[in-house]
Gaussian input, Z-matrix of N, CA and C with variables (Angstrom, degrees):
# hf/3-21g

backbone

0 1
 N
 C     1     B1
 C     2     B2     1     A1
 N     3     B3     2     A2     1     D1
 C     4     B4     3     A3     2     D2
 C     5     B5     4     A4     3     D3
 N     6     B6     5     A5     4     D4
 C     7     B7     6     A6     5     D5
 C     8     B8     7     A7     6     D6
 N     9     B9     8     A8     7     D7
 C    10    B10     9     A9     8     D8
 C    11    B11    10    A10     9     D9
 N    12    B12    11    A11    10    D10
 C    13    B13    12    A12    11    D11
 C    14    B14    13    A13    12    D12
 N    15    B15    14    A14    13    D13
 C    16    B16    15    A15    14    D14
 C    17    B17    16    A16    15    D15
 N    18    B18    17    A17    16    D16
 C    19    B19    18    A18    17    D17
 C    20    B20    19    A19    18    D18
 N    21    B21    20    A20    19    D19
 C    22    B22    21    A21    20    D20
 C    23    B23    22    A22    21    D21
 N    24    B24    23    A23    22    D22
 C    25    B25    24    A24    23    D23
 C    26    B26    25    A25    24    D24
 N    27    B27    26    A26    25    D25
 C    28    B28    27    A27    26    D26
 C    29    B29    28    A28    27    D27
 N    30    B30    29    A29    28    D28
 C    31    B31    30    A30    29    D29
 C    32    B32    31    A31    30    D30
 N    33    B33    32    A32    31    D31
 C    34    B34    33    A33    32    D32
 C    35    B35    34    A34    33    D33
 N    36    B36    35    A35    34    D34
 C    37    B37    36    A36    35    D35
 C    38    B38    37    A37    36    D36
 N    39    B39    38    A38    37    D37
 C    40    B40    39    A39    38    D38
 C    41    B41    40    A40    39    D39
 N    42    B42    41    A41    40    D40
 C    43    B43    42    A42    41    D41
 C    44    B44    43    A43    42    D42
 N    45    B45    44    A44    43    D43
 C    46    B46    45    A45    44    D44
 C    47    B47    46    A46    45    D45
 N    48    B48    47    A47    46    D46
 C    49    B49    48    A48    47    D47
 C    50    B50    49    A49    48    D48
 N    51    B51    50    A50    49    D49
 C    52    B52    51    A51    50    D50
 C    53    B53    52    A52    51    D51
 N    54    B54    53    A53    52    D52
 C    55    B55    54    A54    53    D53
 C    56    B56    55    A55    54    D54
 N    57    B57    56    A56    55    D55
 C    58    B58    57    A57    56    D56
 C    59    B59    58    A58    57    D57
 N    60    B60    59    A59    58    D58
 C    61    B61    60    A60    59    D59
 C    62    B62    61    A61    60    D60
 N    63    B63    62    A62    61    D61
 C    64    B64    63    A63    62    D62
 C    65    B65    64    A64    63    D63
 N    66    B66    65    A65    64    D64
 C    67    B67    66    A66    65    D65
 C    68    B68    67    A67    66    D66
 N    69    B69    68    A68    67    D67
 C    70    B70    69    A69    68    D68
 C    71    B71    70    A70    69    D69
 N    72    B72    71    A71    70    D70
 C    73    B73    72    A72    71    D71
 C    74    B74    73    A73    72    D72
 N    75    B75    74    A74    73    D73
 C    76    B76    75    A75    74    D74
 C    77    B77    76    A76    75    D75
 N    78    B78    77    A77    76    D76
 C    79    B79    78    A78    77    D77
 C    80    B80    79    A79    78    D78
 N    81    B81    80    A80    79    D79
 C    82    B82    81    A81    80    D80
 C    83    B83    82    A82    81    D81
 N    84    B84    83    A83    82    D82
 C    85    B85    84    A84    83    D83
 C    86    B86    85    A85    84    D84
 N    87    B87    86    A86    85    D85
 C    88    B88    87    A87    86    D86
 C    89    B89    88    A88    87    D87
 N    90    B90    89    A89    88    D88
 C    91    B91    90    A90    89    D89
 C    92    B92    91    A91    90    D90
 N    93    B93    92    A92    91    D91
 C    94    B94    93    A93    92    D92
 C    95    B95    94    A94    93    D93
 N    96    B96    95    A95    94    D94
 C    97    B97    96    A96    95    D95
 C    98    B98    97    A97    96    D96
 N    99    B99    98    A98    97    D97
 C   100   B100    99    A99    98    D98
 C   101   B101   100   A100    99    D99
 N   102   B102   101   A101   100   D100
 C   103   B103   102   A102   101   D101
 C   104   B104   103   A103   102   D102
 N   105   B105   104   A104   103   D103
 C   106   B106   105   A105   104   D104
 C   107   B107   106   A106   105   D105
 N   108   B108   107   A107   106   D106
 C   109   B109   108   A108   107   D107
 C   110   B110   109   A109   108   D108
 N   111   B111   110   A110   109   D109
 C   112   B112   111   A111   110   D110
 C   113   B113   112   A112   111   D111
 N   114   B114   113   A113   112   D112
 C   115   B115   114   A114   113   D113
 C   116   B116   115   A115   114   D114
 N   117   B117   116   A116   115   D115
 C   118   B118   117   A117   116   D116
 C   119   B119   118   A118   117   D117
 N   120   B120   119   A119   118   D118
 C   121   B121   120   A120   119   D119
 C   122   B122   121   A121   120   D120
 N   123   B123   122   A122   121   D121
 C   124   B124   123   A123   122   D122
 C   125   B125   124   A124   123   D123
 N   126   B126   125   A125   124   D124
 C   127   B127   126   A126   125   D125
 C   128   B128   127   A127   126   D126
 N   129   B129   128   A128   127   D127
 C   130   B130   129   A129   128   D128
 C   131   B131   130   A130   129   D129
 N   132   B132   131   A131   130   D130
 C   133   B133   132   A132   131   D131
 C   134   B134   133   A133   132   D132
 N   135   B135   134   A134   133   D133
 C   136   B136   135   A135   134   D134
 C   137   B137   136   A136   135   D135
 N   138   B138   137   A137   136   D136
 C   139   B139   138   A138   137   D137
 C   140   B140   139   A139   138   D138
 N   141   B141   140   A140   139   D139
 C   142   B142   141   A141   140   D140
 C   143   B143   142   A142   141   D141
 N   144   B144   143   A143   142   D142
 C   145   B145   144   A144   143   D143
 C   146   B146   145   A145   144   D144
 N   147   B147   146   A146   145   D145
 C   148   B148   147   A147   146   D146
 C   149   B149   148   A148   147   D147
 N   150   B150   149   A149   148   D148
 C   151   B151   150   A150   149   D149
 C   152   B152   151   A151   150   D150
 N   153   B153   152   A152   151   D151
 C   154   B154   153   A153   152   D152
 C   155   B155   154   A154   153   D153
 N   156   B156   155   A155   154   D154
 C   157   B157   156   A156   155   D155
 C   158   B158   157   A157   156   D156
 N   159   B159   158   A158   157   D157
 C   160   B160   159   A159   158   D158
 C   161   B161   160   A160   159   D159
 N   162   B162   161   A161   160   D160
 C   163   B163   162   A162   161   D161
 C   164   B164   163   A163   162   D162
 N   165   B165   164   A164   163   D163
 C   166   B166   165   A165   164   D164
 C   167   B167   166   A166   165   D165
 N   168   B168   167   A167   166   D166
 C   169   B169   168   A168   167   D167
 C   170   B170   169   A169   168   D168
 N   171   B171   170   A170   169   D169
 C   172   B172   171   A171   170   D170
 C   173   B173   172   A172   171   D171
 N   174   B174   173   A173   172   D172
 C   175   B175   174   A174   173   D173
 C   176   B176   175   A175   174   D174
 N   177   B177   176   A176   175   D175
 C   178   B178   177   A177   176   D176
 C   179   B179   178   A178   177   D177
 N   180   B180   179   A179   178   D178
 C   181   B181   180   A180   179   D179
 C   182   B182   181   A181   180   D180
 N   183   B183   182   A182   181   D181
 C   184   B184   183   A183   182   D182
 C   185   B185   184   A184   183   D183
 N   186   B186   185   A185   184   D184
 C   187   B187   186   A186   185   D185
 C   188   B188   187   A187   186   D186
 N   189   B189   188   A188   187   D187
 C   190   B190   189   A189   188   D188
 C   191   B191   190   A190   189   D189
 N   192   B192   191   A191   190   D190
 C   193   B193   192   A192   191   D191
 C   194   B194   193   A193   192   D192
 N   195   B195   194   A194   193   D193
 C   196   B196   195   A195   194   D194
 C   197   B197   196   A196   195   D195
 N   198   B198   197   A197   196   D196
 C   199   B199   198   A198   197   D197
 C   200   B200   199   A199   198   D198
 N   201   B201   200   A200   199   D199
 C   202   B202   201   A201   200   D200
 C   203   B203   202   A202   201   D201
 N   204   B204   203   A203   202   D202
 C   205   B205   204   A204   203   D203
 C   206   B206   205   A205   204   D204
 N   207   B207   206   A206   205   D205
 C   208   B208   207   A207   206   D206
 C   209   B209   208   A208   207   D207
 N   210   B210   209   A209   208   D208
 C   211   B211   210   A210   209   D209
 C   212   B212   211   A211   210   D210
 N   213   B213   212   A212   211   D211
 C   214   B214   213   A213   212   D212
 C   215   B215   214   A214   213   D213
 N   216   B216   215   A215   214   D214
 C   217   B217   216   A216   215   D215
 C   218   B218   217   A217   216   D216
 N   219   B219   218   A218   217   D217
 C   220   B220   219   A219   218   D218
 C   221   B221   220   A220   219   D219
 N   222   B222   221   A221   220   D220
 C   223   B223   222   A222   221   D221
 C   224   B224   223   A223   222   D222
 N   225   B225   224   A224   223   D223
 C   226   B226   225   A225   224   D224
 C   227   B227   226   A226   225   D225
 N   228   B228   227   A227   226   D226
 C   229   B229   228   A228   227   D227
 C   230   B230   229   A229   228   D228
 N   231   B231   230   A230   229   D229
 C   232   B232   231   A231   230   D230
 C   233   B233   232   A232   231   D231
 N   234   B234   233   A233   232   D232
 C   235   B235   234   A234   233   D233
 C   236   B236   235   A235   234   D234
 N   237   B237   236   A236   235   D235
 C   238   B238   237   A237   236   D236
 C   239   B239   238   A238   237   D237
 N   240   B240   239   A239   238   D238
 C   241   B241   240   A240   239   D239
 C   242   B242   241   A241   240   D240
 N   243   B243   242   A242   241   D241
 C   244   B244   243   A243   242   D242
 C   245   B245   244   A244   243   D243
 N   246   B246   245   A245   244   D244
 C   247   B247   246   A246   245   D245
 C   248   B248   247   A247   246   D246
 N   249   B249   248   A248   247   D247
 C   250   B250   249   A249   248   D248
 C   251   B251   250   A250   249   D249
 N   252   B252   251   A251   250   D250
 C   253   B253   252   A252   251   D251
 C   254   B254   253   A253   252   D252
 N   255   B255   254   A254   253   D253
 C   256   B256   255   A255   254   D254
 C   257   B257   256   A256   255   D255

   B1=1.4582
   B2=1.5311
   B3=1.7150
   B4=1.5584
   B5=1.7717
   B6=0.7855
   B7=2.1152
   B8=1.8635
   B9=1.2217
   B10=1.6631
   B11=1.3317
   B12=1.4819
   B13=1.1613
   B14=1.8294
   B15=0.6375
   B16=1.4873
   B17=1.4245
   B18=1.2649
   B19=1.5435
   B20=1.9729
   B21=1.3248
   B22=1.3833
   B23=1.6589
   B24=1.3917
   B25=1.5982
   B26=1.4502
   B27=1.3268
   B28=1.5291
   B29=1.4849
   B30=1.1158
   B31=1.3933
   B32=1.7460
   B33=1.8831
   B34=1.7866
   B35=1.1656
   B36=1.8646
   B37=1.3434
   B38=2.0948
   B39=1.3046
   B40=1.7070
   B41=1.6598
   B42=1.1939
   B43=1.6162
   B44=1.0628
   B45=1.0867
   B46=1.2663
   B47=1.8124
   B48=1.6535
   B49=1.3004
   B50=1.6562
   B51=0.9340
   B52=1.5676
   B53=1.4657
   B54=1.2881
   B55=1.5633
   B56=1.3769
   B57=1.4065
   B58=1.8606
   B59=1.5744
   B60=1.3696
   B61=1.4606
   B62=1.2385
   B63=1.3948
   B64=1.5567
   B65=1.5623
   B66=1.2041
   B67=1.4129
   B68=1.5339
   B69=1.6907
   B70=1.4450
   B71=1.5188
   B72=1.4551
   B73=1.6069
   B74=1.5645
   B75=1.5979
   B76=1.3333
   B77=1.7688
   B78=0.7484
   B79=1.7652
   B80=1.8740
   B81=1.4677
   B82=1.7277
   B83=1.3929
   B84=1.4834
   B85=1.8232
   B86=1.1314
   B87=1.7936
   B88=1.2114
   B89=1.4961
   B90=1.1468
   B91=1.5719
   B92=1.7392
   B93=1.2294
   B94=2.1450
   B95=1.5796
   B96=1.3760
   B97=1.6967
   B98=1.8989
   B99=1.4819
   B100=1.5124
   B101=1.6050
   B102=0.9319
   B103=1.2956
   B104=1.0098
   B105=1.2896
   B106=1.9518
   B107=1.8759
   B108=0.8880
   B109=1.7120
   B110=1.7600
   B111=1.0864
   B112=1.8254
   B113=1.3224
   B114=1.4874
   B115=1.1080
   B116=1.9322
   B117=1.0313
   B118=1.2281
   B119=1.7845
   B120=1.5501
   B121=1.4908
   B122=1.5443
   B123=1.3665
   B124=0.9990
   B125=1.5829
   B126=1.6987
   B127=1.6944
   B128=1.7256
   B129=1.1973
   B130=1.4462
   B131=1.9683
   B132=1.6076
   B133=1.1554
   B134=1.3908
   B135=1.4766
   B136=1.4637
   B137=1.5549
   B138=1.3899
   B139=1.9543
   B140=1.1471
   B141=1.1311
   B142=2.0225
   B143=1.3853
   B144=1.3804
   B145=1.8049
   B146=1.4455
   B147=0.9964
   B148=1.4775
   B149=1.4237
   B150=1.3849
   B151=1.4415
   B152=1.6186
   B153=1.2084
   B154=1.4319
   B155=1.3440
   B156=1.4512
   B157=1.4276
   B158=1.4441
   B159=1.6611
   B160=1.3840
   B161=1.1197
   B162=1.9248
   B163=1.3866
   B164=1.6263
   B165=0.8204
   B166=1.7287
   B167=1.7916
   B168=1.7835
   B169=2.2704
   B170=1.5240
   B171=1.5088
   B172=1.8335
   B173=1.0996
   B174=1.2763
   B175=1.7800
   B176=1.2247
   B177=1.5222
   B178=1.2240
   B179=1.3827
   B180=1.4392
   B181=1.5422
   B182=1.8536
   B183=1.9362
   B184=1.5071
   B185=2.1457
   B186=1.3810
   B187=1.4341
   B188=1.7763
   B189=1.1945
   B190=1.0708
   B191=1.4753
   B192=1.6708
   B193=1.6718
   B194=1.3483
   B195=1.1747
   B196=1.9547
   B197=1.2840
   B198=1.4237
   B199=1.2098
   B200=1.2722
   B201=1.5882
   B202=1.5935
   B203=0.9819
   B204=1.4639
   B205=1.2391
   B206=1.4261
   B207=1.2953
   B208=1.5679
   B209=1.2474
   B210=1.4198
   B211=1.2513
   B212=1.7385
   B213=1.1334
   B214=1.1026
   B215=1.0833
   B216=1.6268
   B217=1.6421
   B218=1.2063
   B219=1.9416
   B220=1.2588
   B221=1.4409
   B222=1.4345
   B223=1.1787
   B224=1.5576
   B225=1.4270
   B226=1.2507
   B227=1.4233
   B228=1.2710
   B229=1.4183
   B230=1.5186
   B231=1.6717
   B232=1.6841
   B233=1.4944
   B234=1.7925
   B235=1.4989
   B236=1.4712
   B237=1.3258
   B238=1.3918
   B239=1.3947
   B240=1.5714
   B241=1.0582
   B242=1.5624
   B243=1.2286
   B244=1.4867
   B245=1.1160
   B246=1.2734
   B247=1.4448
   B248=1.4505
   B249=1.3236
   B250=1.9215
   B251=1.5223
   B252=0.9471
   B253=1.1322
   B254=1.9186
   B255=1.2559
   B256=0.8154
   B257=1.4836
   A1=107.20
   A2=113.01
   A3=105.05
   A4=119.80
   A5=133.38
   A6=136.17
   A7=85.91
   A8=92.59
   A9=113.22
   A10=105.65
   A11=147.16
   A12=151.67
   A13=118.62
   A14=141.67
   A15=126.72
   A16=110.60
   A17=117.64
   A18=124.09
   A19=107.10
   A20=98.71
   A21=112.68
   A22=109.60
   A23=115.50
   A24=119.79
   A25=116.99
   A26=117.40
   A27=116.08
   A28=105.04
   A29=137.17
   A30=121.44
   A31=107.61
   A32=91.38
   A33=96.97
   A34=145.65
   A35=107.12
   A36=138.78
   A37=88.48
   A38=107.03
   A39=93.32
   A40=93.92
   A41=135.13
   A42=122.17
   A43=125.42
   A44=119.91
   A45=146.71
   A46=85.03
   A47=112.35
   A48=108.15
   A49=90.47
   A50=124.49
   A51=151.63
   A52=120.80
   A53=133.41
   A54=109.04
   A55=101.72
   A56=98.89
   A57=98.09
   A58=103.58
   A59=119.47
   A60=139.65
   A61=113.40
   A62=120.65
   A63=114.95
   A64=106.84
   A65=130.68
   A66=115.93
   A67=117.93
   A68=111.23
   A69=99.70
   A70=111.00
   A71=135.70
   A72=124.34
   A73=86.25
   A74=109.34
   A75=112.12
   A76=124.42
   A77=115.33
   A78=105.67
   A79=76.94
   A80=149.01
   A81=116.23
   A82=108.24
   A83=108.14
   A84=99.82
   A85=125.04
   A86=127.71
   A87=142.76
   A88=101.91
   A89=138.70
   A90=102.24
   A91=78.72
   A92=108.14
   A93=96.60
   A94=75.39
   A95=134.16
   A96=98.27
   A97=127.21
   A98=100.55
   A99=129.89
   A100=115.70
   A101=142.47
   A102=137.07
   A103=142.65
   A104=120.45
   A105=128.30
   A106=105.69
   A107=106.86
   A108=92.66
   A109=92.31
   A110=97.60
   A111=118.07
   A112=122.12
   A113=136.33
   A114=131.05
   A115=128.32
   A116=107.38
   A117=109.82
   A118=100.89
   A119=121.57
   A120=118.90
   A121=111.22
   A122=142.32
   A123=127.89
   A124=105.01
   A125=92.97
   A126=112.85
   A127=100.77
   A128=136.49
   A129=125.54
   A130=99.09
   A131=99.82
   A132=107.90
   A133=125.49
   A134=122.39
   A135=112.72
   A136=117.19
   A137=130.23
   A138=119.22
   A139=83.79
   A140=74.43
   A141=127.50
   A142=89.03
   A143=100.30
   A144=109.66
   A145=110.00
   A146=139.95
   A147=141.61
   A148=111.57
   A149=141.67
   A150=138.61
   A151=99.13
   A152=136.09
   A153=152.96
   A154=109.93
   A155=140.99
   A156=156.84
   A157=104.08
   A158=121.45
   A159=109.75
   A160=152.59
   A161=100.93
   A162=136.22
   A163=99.52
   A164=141.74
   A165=138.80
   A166=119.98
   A167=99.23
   A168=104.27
   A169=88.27
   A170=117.00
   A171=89.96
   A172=144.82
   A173=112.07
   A174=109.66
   A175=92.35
   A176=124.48
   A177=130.89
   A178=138.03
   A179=103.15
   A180=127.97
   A181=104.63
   A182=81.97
   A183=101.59
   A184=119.54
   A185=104.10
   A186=126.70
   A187=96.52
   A188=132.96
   A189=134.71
   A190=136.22
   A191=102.48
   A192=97.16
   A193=99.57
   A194=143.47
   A195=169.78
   A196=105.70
   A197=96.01
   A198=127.62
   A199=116.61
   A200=124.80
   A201=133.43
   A202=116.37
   A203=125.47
   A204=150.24
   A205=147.34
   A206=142.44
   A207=128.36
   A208=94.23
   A209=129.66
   A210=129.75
   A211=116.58
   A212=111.35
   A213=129.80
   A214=145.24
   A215=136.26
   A216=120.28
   A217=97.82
   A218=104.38
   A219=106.39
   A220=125.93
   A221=111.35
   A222=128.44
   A223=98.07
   A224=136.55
   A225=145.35
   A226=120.15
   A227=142.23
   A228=116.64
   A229=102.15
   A230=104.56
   A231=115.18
   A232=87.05
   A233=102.97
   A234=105.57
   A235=112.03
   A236=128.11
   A237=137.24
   A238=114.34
   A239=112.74
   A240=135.44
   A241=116.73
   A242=145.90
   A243=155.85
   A244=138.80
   A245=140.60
   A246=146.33
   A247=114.26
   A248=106.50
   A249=119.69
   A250=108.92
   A251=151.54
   A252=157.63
   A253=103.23
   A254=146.82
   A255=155.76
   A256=122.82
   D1=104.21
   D2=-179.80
   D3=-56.71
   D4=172.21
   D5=-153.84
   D6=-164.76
   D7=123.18
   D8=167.44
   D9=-109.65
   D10=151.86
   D11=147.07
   D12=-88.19
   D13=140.55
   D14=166.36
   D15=-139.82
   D16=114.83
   D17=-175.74
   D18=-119.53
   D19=142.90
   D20=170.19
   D21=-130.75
   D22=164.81
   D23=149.44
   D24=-54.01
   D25=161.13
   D26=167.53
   D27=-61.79
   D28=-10.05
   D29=-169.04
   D30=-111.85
   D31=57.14
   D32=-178.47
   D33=-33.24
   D34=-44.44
   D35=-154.00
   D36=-72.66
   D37=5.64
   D38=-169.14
   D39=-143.57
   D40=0.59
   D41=177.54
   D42=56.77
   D43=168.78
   D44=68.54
   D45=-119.96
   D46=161.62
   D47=-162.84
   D48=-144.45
   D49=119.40
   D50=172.27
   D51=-66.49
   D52=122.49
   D53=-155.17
   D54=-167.52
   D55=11.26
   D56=162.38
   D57=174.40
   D58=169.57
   D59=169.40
   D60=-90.57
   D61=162.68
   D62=-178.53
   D63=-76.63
   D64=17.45
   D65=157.55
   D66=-89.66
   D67=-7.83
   D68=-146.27
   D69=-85.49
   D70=-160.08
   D71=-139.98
   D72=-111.92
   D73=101.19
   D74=168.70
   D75=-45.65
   D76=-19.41
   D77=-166.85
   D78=-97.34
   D79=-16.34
   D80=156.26
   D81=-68.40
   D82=-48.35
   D83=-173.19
   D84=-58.20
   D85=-4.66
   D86=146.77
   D87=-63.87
   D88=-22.30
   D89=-157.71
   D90=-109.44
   D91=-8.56
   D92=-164.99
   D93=-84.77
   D94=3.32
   D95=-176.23
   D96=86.58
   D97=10.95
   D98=-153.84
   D99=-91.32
   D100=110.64
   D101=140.18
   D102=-81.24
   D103=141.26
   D104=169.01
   D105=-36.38
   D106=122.82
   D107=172.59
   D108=-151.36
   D109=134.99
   D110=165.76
   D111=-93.74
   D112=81.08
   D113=174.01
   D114=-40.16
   D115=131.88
   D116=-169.25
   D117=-44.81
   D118=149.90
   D119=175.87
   D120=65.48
   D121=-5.17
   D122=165.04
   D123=-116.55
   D124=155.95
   D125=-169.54
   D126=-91.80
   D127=32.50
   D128=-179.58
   D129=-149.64
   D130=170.93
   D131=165.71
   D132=-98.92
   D133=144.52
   D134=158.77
   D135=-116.57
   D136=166.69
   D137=150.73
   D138=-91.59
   D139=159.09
   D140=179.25
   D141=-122.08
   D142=149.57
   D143=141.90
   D144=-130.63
   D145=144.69
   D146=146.90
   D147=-54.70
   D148=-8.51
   D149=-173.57
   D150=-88.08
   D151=152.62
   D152=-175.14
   D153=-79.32
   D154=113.79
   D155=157.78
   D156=3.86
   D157=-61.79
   D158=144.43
   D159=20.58
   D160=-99.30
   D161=173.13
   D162=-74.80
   D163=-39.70
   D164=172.80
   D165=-60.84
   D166=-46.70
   D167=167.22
   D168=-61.73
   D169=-70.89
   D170=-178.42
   D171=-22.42
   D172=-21.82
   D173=-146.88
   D174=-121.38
   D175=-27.35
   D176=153.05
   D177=-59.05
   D178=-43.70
   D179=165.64
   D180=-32.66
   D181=-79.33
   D182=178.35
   D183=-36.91
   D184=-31.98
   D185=-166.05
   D186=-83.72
   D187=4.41
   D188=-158.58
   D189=63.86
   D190=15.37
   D191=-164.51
   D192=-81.46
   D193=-149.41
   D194=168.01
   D195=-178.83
   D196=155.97
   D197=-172.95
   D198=-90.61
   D199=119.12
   D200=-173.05
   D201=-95.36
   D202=-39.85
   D203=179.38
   D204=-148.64
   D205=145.74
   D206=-176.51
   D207=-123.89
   D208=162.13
   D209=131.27
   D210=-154.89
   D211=178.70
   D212=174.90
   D213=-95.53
   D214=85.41
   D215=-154.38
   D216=-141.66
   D217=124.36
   D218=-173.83
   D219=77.66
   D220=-127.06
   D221=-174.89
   D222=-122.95
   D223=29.47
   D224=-179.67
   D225=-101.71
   D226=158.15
   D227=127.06
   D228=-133.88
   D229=143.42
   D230=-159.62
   D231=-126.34
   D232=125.31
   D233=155.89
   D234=-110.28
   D235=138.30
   D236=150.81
   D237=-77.37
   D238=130.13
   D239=-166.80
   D240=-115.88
   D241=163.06
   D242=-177.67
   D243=-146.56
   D244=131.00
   D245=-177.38
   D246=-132.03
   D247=101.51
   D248=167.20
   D249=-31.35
   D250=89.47
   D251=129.47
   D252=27.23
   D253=146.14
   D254=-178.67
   D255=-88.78

């Protein structure tokens, strides 16, 4: 069963919106709008999207994922996401 994460700052309504690791299945991080990006000081990749936490559960929604979980860490908020297996 593929699992998306999607994390933002508390200050959602404006992005930048986080929506996978550099392993995750490039042809979704094409459709969330996503790029490879290397944060300055860290040794790995993440996508980004410029689209709003929002516009990304939509697009996921629509993509068949649901929502497993939310939480709150820090100055974050991270949803885990899901897809029934085919």
């Amino acid at each position: 069963m593929p699992h998306v994460i999607v994390t933002a700052q508390i200050r959602i309504e404006t992005g930048p919106t986080y929506v996978g690791d550099e392993h995750s299945d490039p042809e979704l991080m094409l459709k969330l709008e996503a790029d490879k990006f290397k944060e300055p000081g860290n040794n790995f990749f993440v996508y980004r999207s410029k689209l709003l936490p929002r516009q990304i559960l939509d697009r996921l929604e629509y993509l068949g994922y649901r929502i497993a979980g939310v939480a709150g860490i820090g100055q974050t908020c991270m949803w885990t996401l899901f897809k029934e297996s085919e």
